[in-house]
MILUMSE-399053 format. One record per residue: residue number from 1; chain; y, z negated, x of N, C-alpha, C in turn. Coordinates in Angstrom, 3 decimals. Each point is the difference from the previous one (the first is absolute). Layout:
N
resi, chain, nc2, nc3, nc1, cac2, cac3, cac1, cc2, cc3, cc1
NUM, A, Y, Z, X, Y, Z, X, Y, Z, X .
...
END
This chain:
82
resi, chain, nc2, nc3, nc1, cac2, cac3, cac1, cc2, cc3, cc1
1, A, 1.373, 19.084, 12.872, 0.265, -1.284, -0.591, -1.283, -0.819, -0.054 .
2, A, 0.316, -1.218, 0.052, -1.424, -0.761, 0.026, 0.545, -0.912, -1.359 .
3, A, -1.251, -0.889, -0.809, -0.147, -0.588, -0.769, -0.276, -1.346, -0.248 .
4, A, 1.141, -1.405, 0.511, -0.757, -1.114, 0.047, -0.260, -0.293, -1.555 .
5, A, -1.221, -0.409, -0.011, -0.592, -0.608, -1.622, -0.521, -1.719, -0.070 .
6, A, 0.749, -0.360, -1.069, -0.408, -1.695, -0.205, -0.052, -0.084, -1.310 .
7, A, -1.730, -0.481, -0.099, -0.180, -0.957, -1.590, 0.529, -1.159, -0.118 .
8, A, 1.065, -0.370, -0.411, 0.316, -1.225, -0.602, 1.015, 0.220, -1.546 .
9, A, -0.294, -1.272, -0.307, 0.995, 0.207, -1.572, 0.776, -2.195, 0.710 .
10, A, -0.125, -0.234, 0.945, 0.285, -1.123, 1.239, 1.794, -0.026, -0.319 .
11, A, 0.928, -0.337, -0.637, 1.165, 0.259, -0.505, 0.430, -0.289, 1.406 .
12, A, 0.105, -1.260, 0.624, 0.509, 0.301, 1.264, -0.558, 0.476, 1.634 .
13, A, -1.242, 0.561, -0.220, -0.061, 1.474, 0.869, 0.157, 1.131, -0.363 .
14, A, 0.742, -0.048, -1.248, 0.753, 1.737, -0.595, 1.048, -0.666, 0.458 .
15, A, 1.117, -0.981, 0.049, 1.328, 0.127, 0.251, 0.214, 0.001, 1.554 .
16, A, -1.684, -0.718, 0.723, 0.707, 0.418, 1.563, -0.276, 1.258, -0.047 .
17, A, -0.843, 0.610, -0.615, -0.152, 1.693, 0.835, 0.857, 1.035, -1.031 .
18, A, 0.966, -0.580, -0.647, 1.439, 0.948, -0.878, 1.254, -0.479, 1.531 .
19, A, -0.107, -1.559, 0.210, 0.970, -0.063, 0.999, -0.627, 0.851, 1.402 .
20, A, -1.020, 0.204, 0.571, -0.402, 0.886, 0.831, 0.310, 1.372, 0.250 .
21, A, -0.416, 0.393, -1.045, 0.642, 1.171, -0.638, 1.575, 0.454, 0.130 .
22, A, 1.150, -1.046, 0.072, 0.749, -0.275, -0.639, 0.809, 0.485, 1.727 .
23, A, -0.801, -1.136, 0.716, 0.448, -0.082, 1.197, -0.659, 1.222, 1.076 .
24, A, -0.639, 0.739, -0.210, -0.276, 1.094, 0.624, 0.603, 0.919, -0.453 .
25, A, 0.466, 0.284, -1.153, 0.850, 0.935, -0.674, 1.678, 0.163, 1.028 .
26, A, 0.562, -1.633, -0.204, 0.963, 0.148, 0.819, 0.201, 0.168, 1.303 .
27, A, -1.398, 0.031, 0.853, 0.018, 0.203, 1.508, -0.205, 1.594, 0.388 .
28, A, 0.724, 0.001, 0.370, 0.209, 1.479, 1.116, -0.173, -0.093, 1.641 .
29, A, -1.368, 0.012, 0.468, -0.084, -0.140, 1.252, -1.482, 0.327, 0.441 .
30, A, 0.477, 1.282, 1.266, -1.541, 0.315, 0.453, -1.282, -0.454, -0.116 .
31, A, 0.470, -1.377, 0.396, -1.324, -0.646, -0.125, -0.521, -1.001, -0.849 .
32, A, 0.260, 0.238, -1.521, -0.571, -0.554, -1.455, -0.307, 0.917, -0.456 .
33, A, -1.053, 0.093, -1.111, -0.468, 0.843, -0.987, 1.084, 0.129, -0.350 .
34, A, 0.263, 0.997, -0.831, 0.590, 0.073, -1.550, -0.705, -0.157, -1.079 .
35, A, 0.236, -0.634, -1.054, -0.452, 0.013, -1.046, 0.492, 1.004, -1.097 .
36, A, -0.253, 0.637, -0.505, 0.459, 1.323, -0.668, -0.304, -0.371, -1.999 .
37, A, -1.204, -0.635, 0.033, 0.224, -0.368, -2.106, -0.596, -1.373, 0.490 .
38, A, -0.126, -0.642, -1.177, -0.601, -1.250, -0.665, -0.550, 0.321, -1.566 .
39, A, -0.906, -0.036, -0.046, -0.543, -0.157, -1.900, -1.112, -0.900, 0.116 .
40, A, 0.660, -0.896, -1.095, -1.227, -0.755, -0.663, -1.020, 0.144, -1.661 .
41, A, -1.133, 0.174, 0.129, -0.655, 0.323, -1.559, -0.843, -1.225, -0.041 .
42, A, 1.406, -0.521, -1.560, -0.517, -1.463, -0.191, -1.265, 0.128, -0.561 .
43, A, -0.896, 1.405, -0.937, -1.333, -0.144, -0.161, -0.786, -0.153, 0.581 .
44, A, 0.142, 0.536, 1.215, -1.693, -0.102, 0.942, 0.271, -1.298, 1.094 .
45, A, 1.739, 0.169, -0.209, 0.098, -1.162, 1.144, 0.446, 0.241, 1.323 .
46, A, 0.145, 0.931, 0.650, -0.062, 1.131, 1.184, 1.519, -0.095, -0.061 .
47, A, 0.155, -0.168, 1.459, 1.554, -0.126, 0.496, -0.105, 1.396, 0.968 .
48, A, 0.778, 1.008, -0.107, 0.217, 0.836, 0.820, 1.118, 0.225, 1.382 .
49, A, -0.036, 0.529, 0.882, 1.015, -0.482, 1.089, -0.533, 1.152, 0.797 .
50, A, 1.158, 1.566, -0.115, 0.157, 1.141, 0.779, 0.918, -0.250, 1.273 .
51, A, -0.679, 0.341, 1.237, 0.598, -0.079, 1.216, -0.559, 1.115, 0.675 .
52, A, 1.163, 0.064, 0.569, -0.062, 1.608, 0.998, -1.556, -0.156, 1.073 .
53, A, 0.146, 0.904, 0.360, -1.614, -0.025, 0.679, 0.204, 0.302, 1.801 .
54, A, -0.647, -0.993, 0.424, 0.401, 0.382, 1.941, -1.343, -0.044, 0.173 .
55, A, 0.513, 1.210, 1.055, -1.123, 0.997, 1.076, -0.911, -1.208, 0.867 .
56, A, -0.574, 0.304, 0.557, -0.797, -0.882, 0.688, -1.356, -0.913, -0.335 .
57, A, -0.429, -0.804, 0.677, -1.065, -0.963, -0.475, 0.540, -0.981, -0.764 .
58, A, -0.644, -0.354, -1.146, -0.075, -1.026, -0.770, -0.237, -1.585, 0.964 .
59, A, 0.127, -0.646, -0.826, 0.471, -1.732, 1.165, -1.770, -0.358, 0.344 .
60, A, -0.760, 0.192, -0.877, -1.687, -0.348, 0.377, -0.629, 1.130, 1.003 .
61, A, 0.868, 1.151, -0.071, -0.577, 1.250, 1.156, 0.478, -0.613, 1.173 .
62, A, 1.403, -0.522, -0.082, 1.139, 0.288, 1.164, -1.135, -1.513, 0.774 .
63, A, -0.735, -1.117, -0.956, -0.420, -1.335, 0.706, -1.073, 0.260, 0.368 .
64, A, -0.954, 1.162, -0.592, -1.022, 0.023, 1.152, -0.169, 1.009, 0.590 .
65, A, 1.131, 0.513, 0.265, 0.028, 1.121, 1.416, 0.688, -1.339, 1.176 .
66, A, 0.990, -0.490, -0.220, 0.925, -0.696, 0.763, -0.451, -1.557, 0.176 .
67, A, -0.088, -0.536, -1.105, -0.550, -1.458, 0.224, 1.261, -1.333, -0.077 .
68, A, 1.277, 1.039, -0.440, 0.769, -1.217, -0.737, 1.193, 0.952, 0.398 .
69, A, 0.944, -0.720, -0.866, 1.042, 1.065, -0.949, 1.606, -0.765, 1.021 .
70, A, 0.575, 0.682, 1.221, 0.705, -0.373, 0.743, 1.120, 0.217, -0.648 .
71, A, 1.829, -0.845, -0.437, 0.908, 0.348, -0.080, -0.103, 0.239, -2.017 .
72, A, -1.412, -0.429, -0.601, 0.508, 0.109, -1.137, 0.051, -1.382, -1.100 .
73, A, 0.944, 0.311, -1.372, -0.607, -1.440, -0.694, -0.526, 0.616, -1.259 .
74, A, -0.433, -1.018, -0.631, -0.534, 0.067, -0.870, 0.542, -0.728, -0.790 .
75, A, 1.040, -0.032, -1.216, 0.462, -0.926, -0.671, -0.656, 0.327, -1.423 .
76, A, -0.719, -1.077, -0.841, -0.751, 0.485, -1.706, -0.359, 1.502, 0.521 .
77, A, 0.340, 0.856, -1.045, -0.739, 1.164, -0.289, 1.164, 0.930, 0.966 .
78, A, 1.181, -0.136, 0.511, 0.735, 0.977, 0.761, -0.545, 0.245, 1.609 .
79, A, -0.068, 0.816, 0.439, -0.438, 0.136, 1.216, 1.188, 1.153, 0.516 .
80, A, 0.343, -0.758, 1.252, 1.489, 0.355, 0.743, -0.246, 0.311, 1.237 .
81, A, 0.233, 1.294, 0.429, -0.189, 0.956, 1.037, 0.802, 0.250, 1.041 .
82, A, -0.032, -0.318, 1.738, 0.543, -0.130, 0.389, 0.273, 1.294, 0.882 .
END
């Protein structure tokens, strides 16, 4: 499992990344993460966001072995695998 982490207490960049959340939850398909929890701790501020973990190079390994990222997008914080 991997761990996305965000400081904000930002009321509406907690409700896009609960609807994010929201919408990776309901997708079932090879090539999206899953998102597996969401927790937020309104003390420190720290938005939590558990997603399954894929094999391979990370997107800054995969750009400077290769030199640009063919067939993928990048939408906000989701990254969609083709």
């Amino acid at each position: 499992m991997v761990v996305k982490m965000l400081r904000t207490n930002d009321v509406e960049v907690l409700k896009a990344m609960k609807n994010e959340y929201k919408v990776l939850r309901s997708l079932d398909h090879p090539s999206i993460i899953k998102a597996v929890e969401m927790y937020y701790n309104p003390l420190k501020s720290y938005l939590y966001m558990i997603q399954e973990r894929v094999s391979g190079l990370d997107l800054d390994e995969y750009i400077a072995e290769n030199g640009r990222v063919p067939g993928i997008i990048v939408a906000n914080t989701t990254l969609f695998r083709d």
